[in-house]
C-alpha positions in Angstrom: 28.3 54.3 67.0 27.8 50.7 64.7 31.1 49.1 65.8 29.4 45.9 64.7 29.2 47.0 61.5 32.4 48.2 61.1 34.1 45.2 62.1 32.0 43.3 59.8 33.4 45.5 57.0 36.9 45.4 57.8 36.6 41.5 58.4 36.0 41.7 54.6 38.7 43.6 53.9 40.9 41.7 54.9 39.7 38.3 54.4 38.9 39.1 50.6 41.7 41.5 49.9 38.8 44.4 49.1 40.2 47.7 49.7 37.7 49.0 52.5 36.7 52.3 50.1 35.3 49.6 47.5 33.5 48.0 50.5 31.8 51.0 51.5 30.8 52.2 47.9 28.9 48.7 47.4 27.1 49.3 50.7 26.2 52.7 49.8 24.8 51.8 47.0 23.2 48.6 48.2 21.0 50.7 50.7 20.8 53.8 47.5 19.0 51.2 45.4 16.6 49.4 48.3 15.9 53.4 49.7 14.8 54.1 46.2 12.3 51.1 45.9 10.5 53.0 48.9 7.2 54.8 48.3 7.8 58.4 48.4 11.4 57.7 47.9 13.8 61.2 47.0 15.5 60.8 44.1 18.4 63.1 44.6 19.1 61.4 47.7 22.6 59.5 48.7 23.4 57.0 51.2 26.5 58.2 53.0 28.3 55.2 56.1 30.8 57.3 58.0 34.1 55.6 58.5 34.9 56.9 62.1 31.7 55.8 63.5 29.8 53.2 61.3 26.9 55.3 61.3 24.1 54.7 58.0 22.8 58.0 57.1 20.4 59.0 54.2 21.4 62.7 53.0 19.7 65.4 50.2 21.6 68.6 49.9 23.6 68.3 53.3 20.3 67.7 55.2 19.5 63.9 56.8 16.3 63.1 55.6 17.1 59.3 57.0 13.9 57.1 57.5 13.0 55.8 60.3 13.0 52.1 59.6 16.8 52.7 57.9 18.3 50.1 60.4 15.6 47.3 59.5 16.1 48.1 55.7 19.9 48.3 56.2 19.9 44.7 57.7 17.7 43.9 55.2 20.4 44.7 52.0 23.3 43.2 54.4 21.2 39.9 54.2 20.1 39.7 50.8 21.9 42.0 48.3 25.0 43.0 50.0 27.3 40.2 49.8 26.2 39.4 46.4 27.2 42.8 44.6 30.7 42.2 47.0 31.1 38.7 45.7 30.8 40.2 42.1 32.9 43.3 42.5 35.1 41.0 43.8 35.6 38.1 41.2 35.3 41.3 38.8 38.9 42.2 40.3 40.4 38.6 40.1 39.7 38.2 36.5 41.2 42.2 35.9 44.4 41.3 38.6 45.1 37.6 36.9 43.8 38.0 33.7 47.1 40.1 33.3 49.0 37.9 34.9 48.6 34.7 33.1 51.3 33.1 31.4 53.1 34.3 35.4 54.9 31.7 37.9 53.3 32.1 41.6 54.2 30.4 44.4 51.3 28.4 46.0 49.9 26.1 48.7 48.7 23.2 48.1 45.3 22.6 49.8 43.6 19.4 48.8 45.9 16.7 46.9 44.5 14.5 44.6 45.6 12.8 41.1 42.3 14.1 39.3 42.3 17.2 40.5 44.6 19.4 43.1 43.6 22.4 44.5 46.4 25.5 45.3 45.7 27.8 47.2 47.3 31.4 45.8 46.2 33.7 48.8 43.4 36.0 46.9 41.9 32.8 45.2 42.2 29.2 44.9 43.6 27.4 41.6 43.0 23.8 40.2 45.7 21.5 39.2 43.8 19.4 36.9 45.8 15.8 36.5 46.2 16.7 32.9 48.9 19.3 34.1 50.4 17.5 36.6 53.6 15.2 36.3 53.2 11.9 36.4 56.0 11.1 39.1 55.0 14.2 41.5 53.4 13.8 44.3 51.7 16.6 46.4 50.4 17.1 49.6 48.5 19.4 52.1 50.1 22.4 52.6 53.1 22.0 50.5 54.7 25.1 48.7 54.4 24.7 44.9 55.4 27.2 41.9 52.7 26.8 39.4 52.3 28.6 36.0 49.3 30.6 35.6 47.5 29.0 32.4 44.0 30.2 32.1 41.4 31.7 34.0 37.9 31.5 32.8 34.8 33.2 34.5 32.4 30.8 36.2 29.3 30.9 38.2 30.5 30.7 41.4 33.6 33.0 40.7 36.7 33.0 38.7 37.9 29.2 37.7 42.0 29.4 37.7 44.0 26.4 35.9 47.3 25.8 36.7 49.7 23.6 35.6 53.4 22.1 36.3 53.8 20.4 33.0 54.0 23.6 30.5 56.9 24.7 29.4 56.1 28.2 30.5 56.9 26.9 33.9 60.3 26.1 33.0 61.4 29.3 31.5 59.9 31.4 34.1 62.3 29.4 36.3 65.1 30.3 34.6 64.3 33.8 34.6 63.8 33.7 38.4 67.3 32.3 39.3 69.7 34.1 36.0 69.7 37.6 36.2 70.9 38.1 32.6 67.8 36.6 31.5 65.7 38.9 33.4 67.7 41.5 32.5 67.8 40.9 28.7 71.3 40.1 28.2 70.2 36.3 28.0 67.2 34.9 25.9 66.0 31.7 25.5 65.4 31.0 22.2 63.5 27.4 22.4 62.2 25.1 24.4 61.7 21.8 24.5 60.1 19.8 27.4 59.3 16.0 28.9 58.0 17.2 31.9 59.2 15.3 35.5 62.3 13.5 32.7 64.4 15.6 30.6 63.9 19.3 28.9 66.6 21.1 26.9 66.7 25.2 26.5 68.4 26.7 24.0 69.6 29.9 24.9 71.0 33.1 23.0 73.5 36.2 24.1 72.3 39.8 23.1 75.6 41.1 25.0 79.1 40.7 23.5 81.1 38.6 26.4 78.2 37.1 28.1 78.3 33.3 27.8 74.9 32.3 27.4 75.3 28.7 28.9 77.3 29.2 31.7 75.0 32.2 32.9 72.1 29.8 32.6 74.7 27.2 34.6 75.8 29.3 37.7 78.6 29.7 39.4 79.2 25.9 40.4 75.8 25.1 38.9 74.0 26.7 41.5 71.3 28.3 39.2 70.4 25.3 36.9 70.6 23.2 40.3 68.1 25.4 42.0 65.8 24.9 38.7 66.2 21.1 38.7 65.3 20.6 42.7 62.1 22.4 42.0 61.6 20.5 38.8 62.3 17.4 41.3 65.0 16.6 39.5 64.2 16.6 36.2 67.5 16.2 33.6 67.8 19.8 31.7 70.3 20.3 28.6 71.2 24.1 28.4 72.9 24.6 25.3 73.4 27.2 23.5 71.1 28.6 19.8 72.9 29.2 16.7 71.2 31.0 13.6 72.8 28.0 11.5 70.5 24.8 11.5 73.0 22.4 11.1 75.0 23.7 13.8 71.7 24.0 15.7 70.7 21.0 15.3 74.2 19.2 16.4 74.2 20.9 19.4 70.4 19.7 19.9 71.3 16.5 19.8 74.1 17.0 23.0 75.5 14.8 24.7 76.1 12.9 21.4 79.1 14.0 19.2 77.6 14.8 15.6 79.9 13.7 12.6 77.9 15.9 9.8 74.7 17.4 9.0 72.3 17.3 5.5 69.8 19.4 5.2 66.7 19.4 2.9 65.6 23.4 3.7 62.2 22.4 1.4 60.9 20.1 3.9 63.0 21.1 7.1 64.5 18.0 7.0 68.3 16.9 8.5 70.3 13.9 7.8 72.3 13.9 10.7 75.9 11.1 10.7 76.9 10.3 14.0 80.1 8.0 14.8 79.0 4.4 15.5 79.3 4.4 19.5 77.1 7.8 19.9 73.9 6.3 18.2 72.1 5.2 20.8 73.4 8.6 23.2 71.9 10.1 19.8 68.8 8.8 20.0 68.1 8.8 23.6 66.5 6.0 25.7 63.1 5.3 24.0 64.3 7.9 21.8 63.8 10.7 23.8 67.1 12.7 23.2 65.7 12.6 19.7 62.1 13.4 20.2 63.5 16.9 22.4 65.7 17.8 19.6 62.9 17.6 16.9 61.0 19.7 19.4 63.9 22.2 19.9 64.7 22.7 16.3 61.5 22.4 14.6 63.5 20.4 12.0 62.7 16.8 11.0 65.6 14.9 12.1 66.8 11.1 10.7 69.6 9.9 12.5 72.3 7.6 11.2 75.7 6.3 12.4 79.0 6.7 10.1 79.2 3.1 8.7 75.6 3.2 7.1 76.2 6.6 6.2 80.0 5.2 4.3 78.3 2.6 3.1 75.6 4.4 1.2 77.9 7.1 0.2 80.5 4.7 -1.3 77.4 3.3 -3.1 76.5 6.6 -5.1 80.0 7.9 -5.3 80.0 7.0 -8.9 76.2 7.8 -9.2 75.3 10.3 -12.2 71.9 12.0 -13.8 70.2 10.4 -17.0 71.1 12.6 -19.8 67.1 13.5 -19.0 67.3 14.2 -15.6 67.5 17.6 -13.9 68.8 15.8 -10.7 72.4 16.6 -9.6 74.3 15.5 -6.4 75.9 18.4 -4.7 79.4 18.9 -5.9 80.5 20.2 -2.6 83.6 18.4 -0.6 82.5 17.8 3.7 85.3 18.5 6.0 86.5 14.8 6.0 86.9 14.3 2.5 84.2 13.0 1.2 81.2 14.4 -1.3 78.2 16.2 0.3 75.1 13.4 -0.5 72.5 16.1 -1.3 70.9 17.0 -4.2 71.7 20.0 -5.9 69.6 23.3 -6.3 67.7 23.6 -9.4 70.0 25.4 -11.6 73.3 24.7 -9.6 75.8 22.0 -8.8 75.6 22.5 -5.3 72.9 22.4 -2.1 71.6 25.4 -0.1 73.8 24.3 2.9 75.4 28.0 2.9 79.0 26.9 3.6 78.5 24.5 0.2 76.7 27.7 -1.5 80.0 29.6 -0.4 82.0 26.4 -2.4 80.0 26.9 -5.2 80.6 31.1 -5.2 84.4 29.6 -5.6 83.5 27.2 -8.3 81.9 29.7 -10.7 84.8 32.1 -10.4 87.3 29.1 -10.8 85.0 28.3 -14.2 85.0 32.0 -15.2 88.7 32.6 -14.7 89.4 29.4 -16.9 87.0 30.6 -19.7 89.3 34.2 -19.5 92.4 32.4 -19.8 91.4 30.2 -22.8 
């Protein structure tokens, strides 16, 4: 009985996560191919290692035609070309197992800190945290337990190479999914992201499900599920509001905590005039702009902020403003909710803009035209 052996094999097992059938199907045919290099070799033979016992036989036909020197050569292969063909079976299965699994949150250990490089370990293999996806104001050390997204894995010489990272948004919505159970379960989506990793992020979120609030499922009872996303974002600010298929709307509620007077759009160039009341400017724009510069990112929409009294002033300027008798330029016709004229150009062809409640007020103008020509 080869105990020794045995032992050996399930030591791999368990330290590489092999399942011990593999193991003994590359030592089979380890010994196969150096049995077969052998003068006078057969070449219907096998190489069978019985599980119960350890024991290396060399079989034809049910009949052991084992060589002598077997042991020699079987120490041999264990030396030289063994641990190879594992090593390769074995990256072969991280790249199959994570390959799939990439774009995943996993729950790691950190192993060796540094700011140029961290290394996580991830139980079947070990992942770098290069310092290009690693907040700035994180710190990590030996044997802490970190959630890392899964970003790429490429296939190296000495094994698979994992990247990791903490800063991709990826990381953040994974999160979310993990603590709100409407999410996983489809009745919540999250509809956009937009992220300044280790400061603020703001997730826009959607309801497939009539009577589900979107927001306050991504909230929690008391908070408790955006709170257990923030402590292990270490405590980075995150606005959860909630998508609308409108952009102006959209892009209002982008700009939360700021109150949004109106919104101009320029469809063409997915561009937005947004008016806000004097005081909420700078809560607009954000410190160093950032409230901004996440709402751009949210939206995908170019957005130029101004407060009300700029906004009055330039309106009051081109209230009286009209085309050259040449010109094929018209200022929308269309009346805002407090009073005063929409300061967008018209649609070729029409006195109003594409803003669809303003299209709706020009659906009312053309009847109100027709209905006069009737009349006369």
């Amino acid at each position: 009985m080869n105990t020794a052996l045995l032992s050996a094999l399930r030591e791999i097992e368990t330290d590489k996560g092999i399942p011990f059938d593999t193991i003994k199907g590359v030592l089979e045919e380890s010994l196969l191919a150096a049995y077969l290099n052998r003068e006078g070799a057969d070449e219907e033979a096998r190489v069978d290692l019985d599980p119960e016992t350890g024991d290396l036989r060399v079989m034809r036909d049910g009949e052991d035609i084992t060589p002598a020197d077997f042991t020699r050569i079987a120490a041999q292969v264990m030396r030289q070309t063994f641990y190879q063909r594992l090593n390769e079976v074995h990256n072969e299965q991280l790249l199959e197992e994570y390959g799939e699994r990439m774009g995943d949150v996993v729950t790691g250990i950190v192993q060796q800190a540094h700011r140029r490089m961290t290394l996580v370990d991830l139980g079947r293999v070990e992942a770098i945290l290069p310092a290009s996806e690693q907040v700035p104001n994180e710190r990590y050390e030996n044997g802490q337990r970190l959630k890392v997204y899964l970003l790429e894995i490429r296939e190296g010489g000495r094994g698979p190479s994992l990247t990791v990272s903490r800063r991709h948004e990826g990381l953040l919505r994974n999160l979310f999914e993990l603590e709100v159970p409407e999410i996983y379960d489809g009745l919540v989506e999250i509809r956009a992201v937009a992220r300044e990793a280790g400061l603020r992020s703001k997730v826009a979120v959607w309801s497939n499900q009539a009577g589900v609030d979107p927001v306050g499922a991504c909230v929690g009872p008391r908070g408790s599920r955006v709170r257990a996303v923030v402590s292990e974002l270490r405590n980075e600010k995150i606005d959860i509001i909630q998508w609308d298929p409108e952009p102006a709307r959209f892009i209002a509620k982008a700009l939360s905590p700021a109150r949004v007077r109106e919104v101009y759009l320029d469809e063409d160039e997915r561009q937005a005039e947004v008016i806000v009341p004097d005081d909420q400017l700078s809560l607009a724009i954000g410190r160093e702009g950032q409230n901004a510069r996440l709402a751009v990112k949210l939206t995908d929409w170019k957005i130029d902020i101004k407060p009300e009294s700029q906004a009055t002033e330039y309106e009051d300027e081109e209230e009286d403003w009209e085309p050259d008798e040449d010109s094929t330029m018209h200022r929308c016709r269309a009346v805002l909710s407090n009073g005063r004229r929409c300061a967008n150009m018209a649609l070729p062809g029409s006195l109003f803009c594409g803003i669809p409640s303003h299209q709706a007020q020009a659906a009312e103008f053309e009847g109100m035209v027709e209905g006069r020509g009737s009349d006369e």
